[in-house]
Structure formats: C-alpha cells, structure tokens
The first five atom37 places (N, CA, C, CB, O) and aatype in JSON, in Angstrom:
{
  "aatype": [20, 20, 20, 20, 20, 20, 20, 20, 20, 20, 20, 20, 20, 20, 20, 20, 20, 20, 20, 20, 20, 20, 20, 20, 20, 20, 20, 20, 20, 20, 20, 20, 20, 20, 20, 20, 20, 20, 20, 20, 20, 20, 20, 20, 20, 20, 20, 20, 20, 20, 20, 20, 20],
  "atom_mask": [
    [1, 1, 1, 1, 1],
    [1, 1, 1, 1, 1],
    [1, 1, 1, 1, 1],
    [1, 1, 1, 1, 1],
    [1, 1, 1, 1, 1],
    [1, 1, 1, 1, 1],
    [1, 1, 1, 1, 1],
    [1, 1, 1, 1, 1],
    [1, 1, 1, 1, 1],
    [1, 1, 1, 1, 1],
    [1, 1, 1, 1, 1],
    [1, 1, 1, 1, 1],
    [1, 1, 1, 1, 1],
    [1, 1, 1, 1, 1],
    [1, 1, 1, 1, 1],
    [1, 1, 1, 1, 1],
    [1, 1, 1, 1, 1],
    [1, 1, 1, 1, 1],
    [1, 1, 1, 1, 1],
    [1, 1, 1, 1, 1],
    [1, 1, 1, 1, 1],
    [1, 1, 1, 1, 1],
    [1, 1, 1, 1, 1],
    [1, 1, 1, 1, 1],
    [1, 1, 1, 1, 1],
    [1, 1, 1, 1, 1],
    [1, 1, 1, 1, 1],
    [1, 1, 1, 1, 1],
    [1, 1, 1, 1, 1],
    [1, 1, 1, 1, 1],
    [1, 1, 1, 1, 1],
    [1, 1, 1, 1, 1],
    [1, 1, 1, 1, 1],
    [1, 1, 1, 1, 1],
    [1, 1, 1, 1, 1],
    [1, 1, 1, 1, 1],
    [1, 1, 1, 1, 1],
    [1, 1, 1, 1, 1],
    [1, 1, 1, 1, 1],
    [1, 1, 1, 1, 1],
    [1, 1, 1, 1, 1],
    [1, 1, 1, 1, 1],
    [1, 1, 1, 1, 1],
    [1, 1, 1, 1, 1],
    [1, 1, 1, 1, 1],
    [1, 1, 1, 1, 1],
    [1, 1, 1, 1, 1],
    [1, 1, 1, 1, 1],
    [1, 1, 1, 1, 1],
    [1, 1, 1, 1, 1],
    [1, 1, 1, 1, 1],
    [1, 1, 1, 1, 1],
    [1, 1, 1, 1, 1]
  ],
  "atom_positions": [
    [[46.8, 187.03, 135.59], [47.22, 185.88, 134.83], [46.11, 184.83, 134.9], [48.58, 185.31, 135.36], [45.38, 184.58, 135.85]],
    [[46.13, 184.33, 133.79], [44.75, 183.34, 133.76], [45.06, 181.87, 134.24], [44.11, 183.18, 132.11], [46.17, 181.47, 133.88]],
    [[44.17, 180.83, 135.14], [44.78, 180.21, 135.57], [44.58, 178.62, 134.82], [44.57, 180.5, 136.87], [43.45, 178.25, 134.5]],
    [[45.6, 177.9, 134.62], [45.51, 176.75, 133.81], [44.16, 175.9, 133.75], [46.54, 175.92, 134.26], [43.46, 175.67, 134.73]],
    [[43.85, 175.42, 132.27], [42.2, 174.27, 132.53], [42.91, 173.13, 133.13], [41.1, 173.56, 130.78], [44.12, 173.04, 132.92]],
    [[42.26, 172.15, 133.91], [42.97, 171.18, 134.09], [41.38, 170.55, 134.2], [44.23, 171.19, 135.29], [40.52, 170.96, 134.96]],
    [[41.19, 168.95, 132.79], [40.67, 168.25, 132.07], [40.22, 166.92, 133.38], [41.71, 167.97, 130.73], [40.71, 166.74, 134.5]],
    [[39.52, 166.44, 132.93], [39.82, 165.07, 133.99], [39.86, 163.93, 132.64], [38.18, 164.64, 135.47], [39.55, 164.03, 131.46]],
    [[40.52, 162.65, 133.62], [40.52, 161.55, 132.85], [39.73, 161.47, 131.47], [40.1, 160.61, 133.66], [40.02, 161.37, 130.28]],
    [[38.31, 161.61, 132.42], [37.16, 160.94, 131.55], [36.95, 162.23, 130.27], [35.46, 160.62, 132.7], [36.57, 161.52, 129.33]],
    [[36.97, 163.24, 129.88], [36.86, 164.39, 129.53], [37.67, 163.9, 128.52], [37.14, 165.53, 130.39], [37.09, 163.4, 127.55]],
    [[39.23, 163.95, 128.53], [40.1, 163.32, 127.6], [40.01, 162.39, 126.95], [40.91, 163.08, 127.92], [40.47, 162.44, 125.81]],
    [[39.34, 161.13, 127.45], [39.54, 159.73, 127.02], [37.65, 160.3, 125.77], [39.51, 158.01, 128.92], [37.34, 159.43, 124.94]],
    [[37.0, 161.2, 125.8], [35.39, 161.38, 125.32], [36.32, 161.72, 124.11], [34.02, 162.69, 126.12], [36.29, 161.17, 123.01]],
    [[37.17, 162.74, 124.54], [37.58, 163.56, 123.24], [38.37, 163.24, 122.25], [38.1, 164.55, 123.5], [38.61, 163.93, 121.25]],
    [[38.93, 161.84, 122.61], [40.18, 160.91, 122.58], [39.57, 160.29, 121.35], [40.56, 159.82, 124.01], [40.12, 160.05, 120.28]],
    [[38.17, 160.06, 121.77], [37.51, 158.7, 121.01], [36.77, 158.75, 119.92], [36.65, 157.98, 121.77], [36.27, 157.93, 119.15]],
    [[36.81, 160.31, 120.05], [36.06, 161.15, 119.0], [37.11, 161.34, 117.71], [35.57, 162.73, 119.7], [36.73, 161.47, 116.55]],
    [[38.26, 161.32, 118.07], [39.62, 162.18, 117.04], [39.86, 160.79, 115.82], [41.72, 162.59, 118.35], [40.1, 160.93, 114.62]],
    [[39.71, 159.46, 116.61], [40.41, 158.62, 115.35], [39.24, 157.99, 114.48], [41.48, 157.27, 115.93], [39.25, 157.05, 113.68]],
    [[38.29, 158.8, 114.89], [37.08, 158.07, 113.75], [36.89, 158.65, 112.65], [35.64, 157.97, 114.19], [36.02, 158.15, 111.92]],
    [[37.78, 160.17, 112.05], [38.28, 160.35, 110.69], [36.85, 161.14, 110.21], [38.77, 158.76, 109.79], [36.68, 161.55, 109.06]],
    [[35.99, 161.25, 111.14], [34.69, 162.3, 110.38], [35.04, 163.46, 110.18], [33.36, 162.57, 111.15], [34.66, 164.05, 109.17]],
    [[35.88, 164.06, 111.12], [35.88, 165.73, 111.66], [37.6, 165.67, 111.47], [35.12, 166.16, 113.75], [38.25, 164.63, 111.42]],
    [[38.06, 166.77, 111.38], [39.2, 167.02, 111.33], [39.68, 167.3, 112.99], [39.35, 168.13, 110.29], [38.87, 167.36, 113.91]],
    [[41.05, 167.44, 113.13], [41.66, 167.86, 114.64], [41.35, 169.31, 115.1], [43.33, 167.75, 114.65], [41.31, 169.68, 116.28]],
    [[41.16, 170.07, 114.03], [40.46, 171.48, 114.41], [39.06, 171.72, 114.68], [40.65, 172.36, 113.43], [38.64, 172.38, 115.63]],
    [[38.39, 171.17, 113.81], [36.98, 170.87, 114.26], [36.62, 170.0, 115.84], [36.43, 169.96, 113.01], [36.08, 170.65, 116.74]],
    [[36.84, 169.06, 115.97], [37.14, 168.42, 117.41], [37.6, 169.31, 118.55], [38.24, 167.38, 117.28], [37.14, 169.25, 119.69]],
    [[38.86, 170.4, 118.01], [39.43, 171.29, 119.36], [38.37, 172.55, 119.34], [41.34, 171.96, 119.17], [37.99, 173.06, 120.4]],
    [[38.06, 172.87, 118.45], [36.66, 173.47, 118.65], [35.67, 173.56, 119.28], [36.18, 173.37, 118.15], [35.45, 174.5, 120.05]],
    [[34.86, 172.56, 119.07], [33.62, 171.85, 119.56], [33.83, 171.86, 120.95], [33.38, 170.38, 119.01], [33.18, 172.52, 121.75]],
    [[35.1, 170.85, 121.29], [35.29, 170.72, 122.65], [36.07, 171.85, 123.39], [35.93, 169.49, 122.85], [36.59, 171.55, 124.47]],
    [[36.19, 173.06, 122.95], [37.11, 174.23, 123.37], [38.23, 173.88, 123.73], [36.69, 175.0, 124.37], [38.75, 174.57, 124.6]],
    [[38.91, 172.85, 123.26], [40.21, 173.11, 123.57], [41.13, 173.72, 122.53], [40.73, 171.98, 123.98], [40.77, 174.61, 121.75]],
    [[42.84, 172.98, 122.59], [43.82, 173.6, 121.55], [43.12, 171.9, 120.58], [46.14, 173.89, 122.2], [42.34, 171.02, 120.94]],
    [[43.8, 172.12, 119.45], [44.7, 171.2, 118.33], [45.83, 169.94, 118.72], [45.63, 172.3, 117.53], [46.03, 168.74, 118.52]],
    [[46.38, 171.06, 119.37], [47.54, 170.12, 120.25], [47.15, 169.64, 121.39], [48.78, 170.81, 120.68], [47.66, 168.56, 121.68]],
    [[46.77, 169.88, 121.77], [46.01, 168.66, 122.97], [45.53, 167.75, 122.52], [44.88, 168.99, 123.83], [45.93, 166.61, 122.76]],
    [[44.35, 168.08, 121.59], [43.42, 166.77, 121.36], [44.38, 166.07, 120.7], [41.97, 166.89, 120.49], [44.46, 165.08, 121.43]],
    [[45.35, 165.86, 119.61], [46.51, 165.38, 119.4], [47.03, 164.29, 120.28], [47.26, 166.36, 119.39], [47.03, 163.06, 120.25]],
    [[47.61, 165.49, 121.3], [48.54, 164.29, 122.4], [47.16, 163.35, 123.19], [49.79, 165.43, 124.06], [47.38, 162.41, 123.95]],
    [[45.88, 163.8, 122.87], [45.28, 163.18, 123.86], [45.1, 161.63, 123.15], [43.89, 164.02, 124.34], [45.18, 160.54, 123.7]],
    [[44.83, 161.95, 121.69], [44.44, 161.11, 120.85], [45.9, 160.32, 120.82], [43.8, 161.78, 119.49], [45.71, 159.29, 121.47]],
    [[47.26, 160.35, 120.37], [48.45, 159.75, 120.77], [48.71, 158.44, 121.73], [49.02, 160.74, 121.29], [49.21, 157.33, 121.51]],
    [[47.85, 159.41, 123.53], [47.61, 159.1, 124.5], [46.7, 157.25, 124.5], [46.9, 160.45, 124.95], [46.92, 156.07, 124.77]],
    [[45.72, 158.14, 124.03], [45.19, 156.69, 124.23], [45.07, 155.97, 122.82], [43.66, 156.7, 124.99], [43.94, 155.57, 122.53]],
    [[45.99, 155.77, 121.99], [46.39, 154.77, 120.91], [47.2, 154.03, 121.67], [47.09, 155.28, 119.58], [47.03, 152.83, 121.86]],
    [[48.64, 155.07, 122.4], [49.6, 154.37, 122.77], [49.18, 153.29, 123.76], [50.55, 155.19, 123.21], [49.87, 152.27, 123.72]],
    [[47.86, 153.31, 124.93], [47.69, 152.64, 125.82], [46.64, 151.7, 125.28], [47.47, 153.36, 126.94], [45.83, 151.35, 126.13]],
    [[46.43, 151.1, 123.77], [45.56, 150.57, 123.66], [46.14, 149.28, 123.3], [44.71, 151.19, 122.96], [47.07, 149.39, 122.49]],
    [[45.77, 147.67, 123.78], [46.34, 146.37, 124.06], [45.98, 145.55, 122.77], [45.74, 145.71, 125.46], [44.9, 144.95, 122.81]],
    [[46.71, 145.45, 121.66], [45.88, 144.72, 120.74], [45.93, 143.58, 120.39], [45.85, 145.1, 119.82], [45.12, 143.14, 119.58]]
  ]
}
C-alpha cells in the first residue's frame, strides 16, 4: 500500500498563490505541481478563506 504525501505549510500556501491568478487552469497547476485538482482547490479555498480584507 502506498503511503500518504503529506505537503508542508509553505508548499500549499506556493501552490495556493499560484491558483487565483487565472493564467493556468486548476489542472494545469495540479500538474506542474504533481498533485490532484482537488487539492489545489481546497488549498486555494484554504487560503481565500484565511485572507483579512
């Protein structure tokens, strides 16, 4: 059985910052950075929701 990736903070918040600037699509982004679609998603979600405006 293969054993889970586990990302750090900073890794997420790179990939995070990359998703809402509308150049690349969410598949292209999970690509590049080998992850899923759905991650970069919740990651991108992630840090909208924690952003103070």
């Amino acid at each position: 059985m293969a054993k889970r990736r586990n990302f750090t903070d900073q890794y997420e918040a790179r990939v995070a910052s990359v998703a809402p600037l509308g150049d690349k699509a969410v598949q292209e982004i999970a690509t590049t950075h080998q992850s899923h679609p759905n991650q970069v998603r919740a990651w991108k979600r992630q840090a909208t929701d924690g952003m103070v405006c």
